[in-house]
C-alpha positions as CSV (number, residue, x, y, z in Angstrom):
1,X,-26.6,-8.5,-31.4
2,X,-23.6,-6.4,-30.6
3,X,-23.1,-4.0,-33.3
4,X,-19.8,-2.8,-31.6
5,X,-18.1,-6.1,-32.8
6,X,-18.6,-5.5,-36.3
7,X,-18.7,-1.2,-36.7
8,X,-15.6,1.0,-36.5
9,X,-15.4,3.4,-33.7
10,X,-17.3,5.9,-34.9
11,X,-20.8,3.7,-35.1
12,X,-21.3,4.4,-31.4
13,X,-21.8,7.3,-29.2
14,X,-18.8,9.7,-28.4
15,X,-19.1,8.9,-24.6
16,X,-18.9,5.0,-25.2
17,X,-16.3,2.5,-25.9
18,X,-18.8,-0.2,-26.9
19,X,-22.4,-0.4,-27.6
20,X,-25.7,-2.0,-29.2
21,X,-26.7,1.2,-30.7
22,X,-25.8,5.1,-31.8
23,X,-27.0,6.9,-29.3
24,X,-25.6,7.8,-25.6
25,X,-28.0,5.7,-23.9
26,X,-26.7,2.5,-25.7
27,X,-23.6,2.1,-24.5
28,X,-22.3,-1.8,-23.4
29,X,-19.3,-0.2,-21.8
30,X,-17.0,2.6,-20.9
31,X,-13.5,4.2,-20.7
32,X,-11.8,3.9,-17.5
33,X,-12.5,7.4,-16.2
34,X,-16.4,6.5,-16.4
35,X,-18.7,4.1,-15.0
36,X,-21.9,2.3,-16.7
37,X,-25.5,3.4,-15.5
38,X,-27.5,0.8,-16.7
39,X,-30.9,1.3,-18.2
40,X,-32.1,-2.1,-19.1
41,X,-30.8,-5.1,-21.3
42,X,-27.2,-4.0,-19.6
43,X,-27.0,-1.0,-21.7
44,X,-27.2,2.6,-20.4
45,X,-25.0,6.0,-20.0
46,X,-21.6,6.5,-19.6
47,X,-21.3,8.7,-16.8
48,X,-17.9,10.8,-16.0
49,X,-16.7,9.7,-12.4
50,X,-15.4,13.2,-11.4
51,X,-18.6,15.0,-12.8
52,X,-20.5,16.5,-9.8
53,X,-23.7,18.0,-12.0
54,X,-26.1,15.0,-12.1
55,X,-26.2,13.7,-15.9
56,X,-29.8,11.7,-16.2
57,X,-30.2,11.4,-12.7
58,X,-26.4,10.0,-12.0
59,X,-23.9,12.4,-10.8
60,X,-19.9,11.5,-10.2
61,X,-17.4,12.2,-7.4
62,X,-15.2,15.0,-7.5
63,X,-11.6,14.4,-7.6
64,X,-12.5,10.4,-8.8
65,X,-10.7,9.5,-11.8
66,X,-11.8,6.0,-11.5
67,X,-15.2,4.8,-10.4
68,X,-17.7,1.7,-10.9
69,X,-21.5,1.0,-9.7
70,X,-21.7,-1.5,-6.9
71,X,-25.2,-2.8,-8.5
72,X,-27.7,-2.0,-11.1
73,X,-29.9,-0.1,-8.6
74,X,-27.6,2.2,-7.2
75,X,-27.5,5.3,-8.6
76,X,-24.4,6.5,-6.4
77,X,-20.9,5.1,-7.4
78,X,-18.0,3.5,-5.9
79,X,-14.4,5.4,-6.1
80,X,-11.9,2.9,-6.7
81,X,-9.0,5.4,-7.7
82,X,-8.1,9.4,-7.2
83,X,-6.4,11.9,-9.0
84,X,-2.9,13.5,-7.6
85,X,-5.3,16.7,-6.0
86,X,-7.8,14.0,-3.8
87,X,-5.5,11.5,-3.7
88,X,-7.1,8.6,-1.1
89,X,-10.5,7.4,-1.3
90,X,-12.2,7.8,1.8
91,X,-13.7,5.0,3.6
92,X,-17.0,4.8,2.3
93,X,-15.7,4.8,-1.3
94,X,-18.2,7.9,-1.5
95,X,-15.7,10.5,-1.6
96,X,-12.1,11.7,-2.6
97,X,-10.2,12.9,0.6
98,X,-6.7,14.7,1.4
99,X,-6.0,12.7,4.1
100,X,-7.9,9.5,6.1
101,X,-9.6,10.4,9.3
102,X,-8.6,9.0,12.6
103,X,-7.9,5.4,13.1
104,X,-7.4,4.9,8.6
105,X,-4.5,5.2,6.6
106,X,-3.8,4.9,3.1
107,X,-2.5,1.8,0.9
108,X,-0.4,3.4,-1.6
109,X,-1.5,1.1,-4.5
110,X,-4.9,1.5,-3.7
111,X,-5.0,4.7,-2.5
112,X,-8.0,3.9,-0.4
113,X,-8.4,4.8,3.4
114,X,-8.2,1.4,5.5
115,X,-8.6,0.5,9.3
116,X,-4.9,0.3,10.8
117,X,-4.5,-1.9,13.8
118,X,-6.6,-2.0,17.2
119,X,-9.6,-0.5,14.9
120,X,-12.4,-1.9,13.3
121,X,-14.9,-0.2,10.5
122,X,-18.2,1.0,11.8
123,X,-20.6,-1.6,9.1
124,X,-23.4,0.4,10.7
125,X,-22.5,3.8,10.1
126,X,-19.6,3.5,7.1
127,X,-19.7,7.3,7.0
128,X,-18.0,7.7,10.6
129,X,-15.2,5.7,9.6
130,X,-13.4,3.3,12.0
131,X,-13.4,2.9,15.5
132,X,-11.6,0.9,18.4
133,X,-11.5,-2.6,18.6
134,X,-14.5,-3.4,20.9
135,X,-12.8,-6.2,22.3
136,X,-10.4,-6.1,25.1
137,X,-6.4,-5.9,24.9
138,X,-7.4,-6.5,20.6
139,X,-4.3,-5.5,18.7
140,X,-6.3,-6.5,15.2
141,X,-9.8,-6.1,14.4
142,X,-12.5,-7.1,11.6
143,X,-15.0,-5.0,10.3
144,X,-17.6,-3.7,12.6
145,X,-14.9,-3.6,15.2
146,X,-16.5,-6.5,17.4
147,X,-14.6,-9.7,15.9
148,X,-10.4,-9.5,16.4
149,X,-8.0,-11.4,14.8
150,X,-5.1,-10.8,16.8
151,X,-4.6,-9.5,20.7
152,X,-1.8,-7.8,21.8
153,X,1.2,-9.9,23.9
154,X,0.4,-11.5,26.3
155,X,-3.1,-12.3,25.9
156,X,-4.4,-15.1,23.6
157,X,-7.5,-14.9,21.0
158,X,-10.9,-16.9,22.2
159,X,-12.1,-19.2,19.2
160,X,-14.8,-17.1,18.1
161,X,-12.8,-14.3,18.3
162,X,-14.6,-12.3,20.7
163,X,-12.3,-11.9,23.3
164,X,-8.7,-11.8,24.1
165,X,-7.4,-14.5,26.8
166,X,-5.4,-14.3,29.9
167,X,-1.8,-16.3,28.7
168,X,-2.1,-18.7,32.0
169,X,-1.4,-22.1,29.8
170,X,-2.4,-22.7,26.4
171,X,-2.9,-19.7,24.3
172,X,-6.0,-20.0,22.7
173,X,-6.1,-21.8,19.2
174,X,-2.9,-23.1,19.7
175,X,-2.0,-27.1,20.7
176,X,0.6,-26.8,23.3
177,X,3.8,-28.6,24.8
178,X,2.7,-30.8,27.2
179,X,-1.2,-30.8,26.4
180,X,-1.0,-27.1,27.8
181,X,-0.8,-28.5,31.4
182,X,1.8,-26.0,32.4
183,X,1.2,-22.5,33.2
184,X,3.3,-20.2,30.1
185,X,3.7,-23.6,28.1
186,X,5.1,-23.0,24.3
187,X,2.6,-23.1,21.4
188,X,4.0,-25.7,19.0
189,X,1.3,-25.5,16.2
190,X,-2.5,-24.4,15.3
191,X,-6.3,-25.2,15.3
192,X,-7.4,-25.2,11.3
193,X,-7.6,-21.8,9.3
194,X,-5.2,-20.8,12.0
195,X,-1.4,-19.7,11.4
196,X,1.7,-19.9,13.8
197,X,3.9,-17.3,13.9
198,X,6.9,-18.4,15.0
199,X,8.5,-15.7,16.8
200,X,5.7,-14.5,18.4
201,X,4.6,-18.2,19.7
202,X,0.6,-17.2,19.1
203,X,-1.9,-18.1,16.6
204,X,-3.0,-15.4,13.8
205,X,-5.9,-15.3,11.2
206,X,-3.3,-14.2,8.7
207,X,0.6,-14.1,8.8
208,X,2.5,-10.5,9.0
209,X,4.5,-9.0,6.3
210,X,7.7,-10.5,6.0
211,X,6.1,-13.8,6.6
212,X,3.6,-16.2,4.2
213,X,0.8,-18.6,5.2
214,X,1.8,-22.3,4.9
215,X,-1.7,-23.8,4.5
216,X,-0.3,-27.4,5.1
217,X,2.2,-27.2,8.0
218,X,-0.7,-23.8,9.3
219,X,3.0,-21.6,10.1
220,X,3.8,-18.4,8.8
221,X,7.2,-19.2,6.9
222,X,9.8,-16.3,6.7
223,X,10.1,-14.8,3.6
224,X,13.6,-15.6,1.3
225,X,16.7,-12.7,2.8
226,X,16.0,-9.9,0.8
227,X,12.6,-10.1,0.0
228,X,10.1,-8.0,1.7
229,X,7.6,-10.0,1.2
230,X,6.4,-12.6,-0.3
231,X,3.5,-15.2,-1.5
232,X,4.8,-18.4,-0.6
233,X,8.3,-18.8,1.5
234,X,9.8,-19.5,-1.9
235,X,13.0,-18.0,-3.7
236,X,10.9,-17.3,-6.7
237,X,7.7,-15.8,-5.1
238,X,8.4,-13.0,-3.9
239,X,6.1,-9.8,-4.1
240,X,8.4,-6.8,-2.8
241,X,12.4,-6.5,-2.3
242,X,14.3,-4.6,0.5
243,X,16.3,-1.6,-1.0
244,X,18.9,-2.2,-3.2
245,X,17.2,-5.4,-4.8
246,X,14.4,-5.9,-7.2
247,X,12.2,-8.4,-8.9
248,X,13.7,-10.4,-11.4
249,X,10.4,-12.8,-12.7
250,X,12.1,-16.3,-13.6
251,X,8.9,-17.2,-15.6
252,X,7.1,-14.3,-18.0
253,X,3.1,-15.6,-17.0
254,X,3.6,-14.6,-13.9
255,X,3.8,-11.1,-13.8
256,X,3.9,-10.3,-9.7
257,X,6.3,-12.2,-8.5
258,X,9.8,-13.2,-9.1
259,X,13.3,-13.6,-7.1
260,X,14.8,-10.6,-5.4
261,X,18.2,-10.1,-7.1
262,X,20.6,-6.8,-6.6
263,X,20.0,-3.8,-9.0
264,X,21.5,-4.2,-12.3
265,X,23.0,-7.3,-11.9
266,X,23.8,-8.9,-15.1
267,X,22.0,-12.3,-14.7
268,X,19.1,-10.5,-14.2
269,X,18.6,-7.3,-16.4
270,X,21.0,-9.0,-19.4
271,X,23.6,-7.3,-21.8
272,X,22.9,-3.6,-20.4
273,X,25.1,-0.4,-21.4
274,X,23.8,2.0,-18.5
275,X,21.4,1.0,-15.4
276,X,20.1,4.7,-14.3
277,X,16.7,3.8,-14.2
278,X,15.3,4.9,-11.1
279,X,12.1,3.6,-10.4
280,X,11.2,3.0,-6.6
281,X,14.5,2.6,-4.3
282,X,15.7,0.4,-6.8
283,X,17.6,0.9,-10.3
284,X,17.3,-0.3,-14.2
285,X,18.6,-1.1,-17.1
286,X,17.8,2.6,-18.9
287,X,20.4,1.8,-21.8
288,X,21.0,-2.3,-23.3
289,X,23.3,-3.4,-26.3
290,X,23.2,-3.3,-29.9
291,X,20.0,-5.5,-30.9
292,X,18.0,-5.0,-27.4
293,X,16.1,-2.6,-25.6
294,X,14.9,-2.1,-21.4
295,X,11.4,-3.9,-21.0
296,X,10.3,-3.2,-17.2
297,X,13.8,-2.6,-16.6
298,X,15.5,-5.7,-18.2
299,X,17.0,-5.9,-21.8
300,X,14.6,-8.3,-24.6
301,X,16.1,-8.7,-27.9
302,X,14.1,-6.7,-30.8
303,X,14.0,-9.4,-32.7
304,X,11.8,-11.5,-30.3
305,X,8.5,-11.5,-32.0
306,X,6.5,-12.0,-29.0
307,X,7.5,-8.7,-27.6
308,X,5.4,-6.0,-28.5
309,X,6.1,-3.2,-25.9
310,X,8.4,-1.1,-28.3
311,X,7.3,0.4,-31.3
312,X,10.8,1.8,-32.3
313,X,14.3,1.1,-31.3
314,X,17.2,3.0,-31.7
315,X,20.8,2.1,-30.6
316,X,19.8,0.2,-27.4
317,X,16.8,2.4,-26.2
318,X,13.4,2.2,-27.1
319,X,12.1,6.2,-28.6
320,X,8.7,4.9,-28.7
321,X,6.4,1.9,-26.4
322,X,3.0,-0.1,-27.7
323,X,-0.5,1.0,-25.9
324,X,0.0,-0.9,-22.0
325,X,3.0,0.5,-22.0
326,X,5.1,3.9,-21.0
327,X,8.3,5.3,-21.5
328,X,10.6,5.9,-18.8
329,X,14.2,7.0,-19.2
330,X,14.7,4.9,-22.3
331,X,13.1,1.9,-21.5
332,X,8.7,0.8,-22.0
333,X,7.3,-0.1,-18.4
334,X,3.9,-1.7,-17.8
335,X,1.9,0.3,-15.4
336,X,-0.2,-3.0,-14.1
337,X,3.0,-4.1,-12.1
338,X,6.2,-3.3,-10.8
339,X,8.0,-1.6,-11.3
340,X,6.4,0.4,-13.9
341,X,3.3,0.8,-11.2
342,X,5.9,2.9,-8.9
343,X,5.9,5.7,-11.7
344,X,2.6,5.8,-13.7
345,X,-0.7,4.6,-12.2
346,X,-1.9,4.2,-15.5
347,X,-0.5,3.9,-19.5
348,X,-2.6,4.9,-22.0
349,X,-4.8,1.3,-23.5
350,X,-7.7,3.3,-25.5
351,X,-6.2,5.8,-27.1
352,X,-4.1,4.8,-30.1
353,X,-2.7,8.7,-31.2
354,X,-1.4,8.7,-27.1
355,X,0.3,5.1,-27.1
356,X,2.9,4.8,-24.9
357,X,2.4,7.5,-23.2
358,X,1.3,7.4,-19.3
359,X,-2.6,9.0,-18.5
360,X,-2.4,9.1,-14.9
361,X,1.2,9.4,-12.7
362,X,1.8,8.0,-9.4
363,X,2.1,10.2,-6.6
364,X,5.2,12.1,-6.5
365,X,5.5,12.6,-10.2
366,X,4.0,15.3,-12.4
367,X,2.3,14.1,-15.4
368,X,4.4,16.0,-18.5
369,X,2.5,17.2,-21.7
370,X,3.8,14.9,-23.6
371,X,2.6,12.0,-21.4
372,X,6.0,10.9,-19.2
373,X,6.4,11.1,-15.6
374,X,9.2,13.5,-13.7
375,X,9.3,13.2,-10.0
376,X,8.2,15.9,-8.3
377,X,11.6,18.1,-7.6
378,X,10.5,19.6,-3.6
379,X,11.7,16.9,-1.3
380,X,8.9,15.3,1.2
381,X,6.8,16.2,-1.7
382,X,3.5,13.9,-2.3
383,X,1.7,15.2,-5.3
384,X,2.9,18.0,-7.2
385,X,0.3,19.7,-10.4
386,X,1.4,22.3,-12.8
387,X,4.6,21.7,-12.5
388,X,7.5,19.7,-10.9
389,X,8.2,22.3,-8.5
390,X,4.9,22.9,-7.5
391,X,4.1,20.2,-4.6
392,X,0.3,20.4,-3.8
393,X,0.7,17.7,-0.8
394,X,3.2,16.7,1.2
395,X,4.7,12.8,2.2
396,X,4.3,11.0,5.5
397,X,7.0,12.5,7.7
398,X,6.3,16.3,6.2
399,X,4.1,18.9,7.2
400,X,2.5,22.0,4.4
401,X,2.4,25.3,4.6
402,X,0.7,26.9,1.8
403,X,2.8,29.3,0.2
404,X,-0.3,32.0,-0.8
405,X,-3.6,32.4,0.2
406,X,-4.5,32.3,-3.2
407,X,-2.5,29.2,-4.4
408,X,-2.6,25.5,-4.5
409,X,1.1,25.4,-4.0
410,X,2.4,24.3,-0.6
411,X,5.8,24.3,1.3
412,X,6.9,20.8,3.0
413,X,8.7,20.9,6.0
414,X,10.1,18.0,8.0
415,X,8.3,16.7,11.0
416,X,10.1,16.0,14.4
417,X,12.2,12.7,14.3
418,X,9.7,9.6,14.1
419,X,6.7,11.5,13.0
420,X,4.5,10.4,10.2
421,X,1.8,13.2,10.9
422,X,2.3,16.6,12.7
423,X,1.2,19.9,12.6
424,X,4.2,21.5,12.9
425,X,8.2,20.5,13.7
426,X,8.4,20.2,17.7
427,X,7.8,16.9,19.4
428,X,4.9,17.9,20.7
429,X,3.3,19.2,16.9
430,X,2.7,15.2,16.5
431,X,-0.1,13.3,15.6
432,X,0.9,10.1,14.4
433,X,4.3,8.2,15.1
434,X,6.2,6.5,12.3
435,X,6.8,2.4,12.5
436,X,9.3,1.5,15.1
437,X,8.5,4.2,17.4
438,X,6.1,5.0,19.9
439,X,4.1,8.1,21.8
440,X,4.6,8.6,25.3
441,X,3.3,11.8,27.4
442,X,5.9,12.4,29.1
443,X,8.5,13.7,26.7
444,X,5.0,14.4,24.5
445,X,6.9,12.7,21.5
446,X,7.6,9.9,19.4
447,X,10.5,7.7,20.6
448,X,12.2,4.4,19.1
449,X,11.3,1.4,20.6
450,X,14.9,0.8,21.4
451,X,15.4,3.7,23.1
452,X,15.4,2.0,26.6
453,X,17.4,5.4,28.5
454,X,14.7,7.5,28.8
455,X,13.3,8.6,32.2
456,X,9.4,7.8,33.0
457,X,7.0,5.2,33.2
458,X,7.1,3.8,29.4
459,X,10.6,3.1,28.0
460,X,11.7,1.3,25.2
461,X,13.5,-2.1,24.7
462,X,16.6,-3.0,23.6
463,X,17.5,-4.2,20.4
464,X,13.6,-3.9,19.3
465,X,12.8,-2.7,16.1
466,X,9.1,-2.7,16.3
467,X,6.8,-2.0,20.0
468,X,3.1,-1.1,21.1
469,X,2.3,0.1,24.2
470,X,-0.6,-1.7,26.6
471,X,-4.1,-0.6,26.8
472,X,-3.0,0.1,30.1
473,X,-0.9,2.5,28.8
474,X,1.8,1.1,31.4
475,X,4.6,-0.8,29.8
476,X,6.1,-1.6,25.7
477,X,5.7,-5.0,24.4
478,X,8.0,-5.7,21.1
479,X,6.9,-7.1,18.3
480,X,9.7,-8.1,16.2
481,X,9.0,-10.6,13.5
482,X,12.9,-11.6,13.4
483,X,13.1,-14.8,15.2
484,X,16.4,-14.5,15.7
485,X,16.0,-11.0,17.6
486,X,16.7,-12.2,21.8
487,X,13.7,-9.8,22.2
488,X,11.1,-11.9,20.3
489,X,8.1,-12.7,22.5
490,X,9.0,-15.1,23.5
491,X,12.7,-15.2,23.0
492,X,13.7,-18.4,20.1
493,X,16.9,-19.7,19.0
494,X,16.8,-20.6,15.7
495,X,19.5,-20.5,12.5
496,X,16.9,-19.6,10.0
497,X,17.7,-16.2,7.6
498,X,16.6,-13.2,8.4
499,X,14.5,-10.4,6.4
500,X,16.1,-7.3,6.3
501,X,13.2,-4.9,7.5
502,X,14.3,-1.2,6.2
503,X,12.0,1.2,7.8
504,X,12.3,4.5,7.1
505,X,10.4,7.9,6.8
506,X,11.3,8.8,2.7
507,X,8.3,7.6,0.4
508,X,11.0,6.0,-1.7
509,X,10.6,3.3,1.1
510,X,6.8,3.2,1.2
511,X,6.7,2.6,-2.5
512,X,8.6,-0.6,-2.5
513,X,5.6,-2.9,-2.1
514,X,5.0,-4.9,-5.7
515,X,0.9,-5.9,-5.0
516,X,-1.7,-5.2,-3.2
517,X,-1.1,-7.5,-0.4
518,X,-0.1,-5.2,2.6
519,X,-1.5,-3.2,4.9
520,X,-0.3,0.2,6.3
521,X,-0.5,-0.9,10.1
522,X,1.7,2.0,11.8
523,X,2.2,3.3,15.2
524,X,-1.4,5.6,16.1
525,X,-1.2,8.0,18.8
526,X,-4.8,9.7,20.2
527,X,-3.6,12.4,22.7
528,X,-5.5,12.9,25.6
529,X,-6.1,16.5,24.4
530,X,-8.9,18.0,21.8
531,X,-5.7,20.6,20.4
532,X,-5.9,19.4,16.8
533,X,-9.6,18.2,16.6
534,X,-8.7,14.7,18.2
535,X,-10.8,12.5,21.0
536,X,-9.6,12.7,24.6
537,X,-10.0,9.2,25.1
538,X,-6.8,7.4,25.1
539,X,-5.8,4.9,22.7
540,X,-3.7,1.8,22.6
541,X,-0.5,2.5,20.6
542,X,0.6,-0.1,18.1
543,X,3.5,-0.1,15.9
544,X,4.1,-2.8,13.0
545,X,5.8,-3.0,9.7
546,X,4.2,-0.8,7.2
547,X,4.0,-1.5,3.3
């Protein structure tokens, strides 16, 4: 019997939110910040998640402020989540990290450290992290490193996936034009559990972003024009918007997707007064009509009784949101999707004396005392902690120089043009090159794939918006996704709309994404010298679109 069900609050332990008995050992389940060490007959401690002293044998991870067992016998958990200070989880989930190690980056939404493209995680030591693709001319690789899903142009992937194929006829997994008889013949459609992406002409495990799986025709459809991406190539399913456009959900039960329609426009947010909302790139309704108030950035009448999100309305705002929700510049946001997630990582659901109020802020906003959200005020700021003007890390595109031995509090400067990781502001300070660029020794910087006027072995191409460079380390291969673009591999002439890639260094930009459903696959750089702490083996170079 579940006494939890039937006693007020108060009947179980402090550290519990549900249990079979008074004492701290009987809890049936926790808060968020805490995970469940179970003792027997699913009952057991709640232990904190950030405590590091051992608490009956089970100790926490510092920095985690969100956390869960991966089985009954561990005694070690899993970090799902960070606060602003450690803000990625490290690869092994074991730890709370300031930034990924080589060959990971970070999801923003999940703010755990991921394989980017051409490496693999190492399944037999997870504590090293991820390594190169053990397969040849491999552009994308599973875990373990030694099964790809993708090889770079021109080479085509073997059926079990363990090798990348010389492009002499058919590429592999694909049925070609003329029964693949003819040398460079055109991949017309896929083997099963296989998609085609059209401007590419190969065969992939999974479709890229701006692109969604088509399980009966096996093609990655472009997404709708304007949306960034999408779960079906639908009007109504899109995930993410390009600048200047957000999700307007045609139908309430779904809650993570919707049609991409141009801020504040009046079919979408209804009667509103002012729309300076800023949440993301894009902007809400912050101020609606007499009788209404700004739900996730639309205006719902007050008098809808199925709307519970705002506890008091005033003159078009709402002065006070339900527990779920958070208020933000006069409007209650949800924090489980967007665009409420782009602000607060978490509203307050537990406590009733702190409802509507938000517990945890996404990075780049400082948590106030009275539980809103103000973005952090130092630009290329990432996290900022006592205050808004104190920045404690620094974005993608920024480098930190700690203001005082003494202090947490850090200045961020701007790295060299196409940098998303340096160590200081020359060319040569670089360690990672932002999407749409790419490293080359020779001017020991990042340059645009366009840029086809430099002088040396490894120039860009024209009119390409996203490249990687060869194992070889010899030419640049594009890898637009437009099939439109005359520099497609290979080359198509099609009518079809579209997506408006907009791929830029702010982390306005990087916040657009609505769900978890992208990776952070950007352009890696290894240099061939140990000056910052990196391997001197060279590294294939890959650039792709970047949630």
């Amino acid at each position: 019997m579940v006494f939890r069900a039937y006693f007020n609050m108060s009947s179980c332990h402090q550290s519990c939110v549900t249990c079979d008995g008074q004492d701290d050992a009987s809890c049936t389940s926790c808060n968020s910040t805490s995970f469940l060490a179970v003792q027997g007959n699913d009952r057991g401690y709640c232990i904190s998640c950030s405590t590091e002293v051992p608490v009956h044998g089970y100790a926490g991870i510092r920095g985690c402020s969100r956390c869960m067992l991966p089985s009954s016998t561990d005694t070690a958990p899993v970090c799902l989540d960070c606060s602003e200070y450690d803000y990625m989880v490290s690869i092994d989930g074991r730890s709370c990290v300031a930034s990924c190690r080589v060959g990971a980056s970070s999801n923003y939404y999940t703010r755990q450290c991921t394989c980017i493209a051409g490496y693999g995680l190492d399944q037999g030591n997870r504590t090293q992290g991820c390594i190169l693709c053990k397969v040849s001319s491999c552009a994308l690789c599973t875990d373990n490193a030694d099964i790809c899903n993708a090889c770079e142009i021109p080479f085509g992937l073997s059926l079990d996936g363990r090798s990348c194929l010389t492009v002499g006829g058919c590429p592999a997994n694909c049925v070609c034009e003329n029964n693949g008889t003819d040398a460079g013949t055109t991949c017309v459609s896929c083997e099963k559990r296989y998609f085609l992406q059209p401007a590419r002409r190969i065969c992939l495990h999974s479709c890229p972003i701006g692109y969604a799986a088509n399980p009966i025709t096996n093609t990655c459809d472009l997404c709708p024009a304007n949306c960034y991406s999408c779960e079906r190539a639908i009007e109504d399913q899109c995930t993410s918007c390009v600048d200047g456009y957000f999700i307007y959900r045609t139908d309430s039960n779904v809650l993570t997707m919707g049609r991409c329609v141009p801020e504040c426009a009046e079919a979408a947010v209804g009667p509103c007064v002012e729309c300076h909302a800023i949440l993301g790139s894009a902007r809400y309704c912050s101020r609606c009509s007499q009788g209404f108030f700004p739900l996730d950035g639309r205006c719902v009448s007050t008098s809808d009784q199925q709307i519970s999100a705002c506890a008091q309305t005033d003159k078009g705002l709402c002065l006070k949101c339900a527990l779920g929700y958070f208020l933000h510049q006069g409007g209650c946001y949800s924090s489980l999707y967007a665009p409420g997630k782009l602000v607060c990582a978490a509203a307050e659901r537990i406590d009733p004396t702190a409802y509507g109020t938000c517990r945890a802020c996404a990075c780049g906003y400082h948590r106030t005392s009275d539980g809103g959200c103000i973005k952090c005020t130092m630009t290329g700021c990432f996290a900022c902690s006592s205050s808004p003007d104190i920045c404690t890390f620094c974005s993608n595109g920024y480098y930190s120089t700690q203001v005082s031995v003494d202090s947490e509090e850090v200045h961020c400067s701007q790295c060299a043009p196409g940098c998303l990781s340096c160590e200081d502001s020359s060319p040569s300070g670089c360690n990672l090159c932002a999407p749409g660029y790419f490293w080359t020794s020779s001017v020991h910087g990042c340059i645009r794939c366009d840029n086809s006027t430099i002088s040396g072995p490894l120039k860009g191409i024209k009119g390409c918006k996203q490249c990687l460079v060869s194992s070889s380390e010899t030419s640049v291969v594009c890898l637009d996704n437009d099939p439109d673009s005359p520099f497609a591999f290979p080359p198509l002439s099609t009518n079809k709309t579209t997506l408006i890639l907009s791929i830029t260094l702010p982390l306005a930009v990087l916040l657009l994404a609505a769900t978890v459903i992208t990776l952070a696959i950007i352009l890696v750089k290894k240099r061939k010298t140990t000056k910052h702490g990196l391997s001197t083996n060279p590294v294939t170079l890959i650039a792709m679109v970047s949630t």
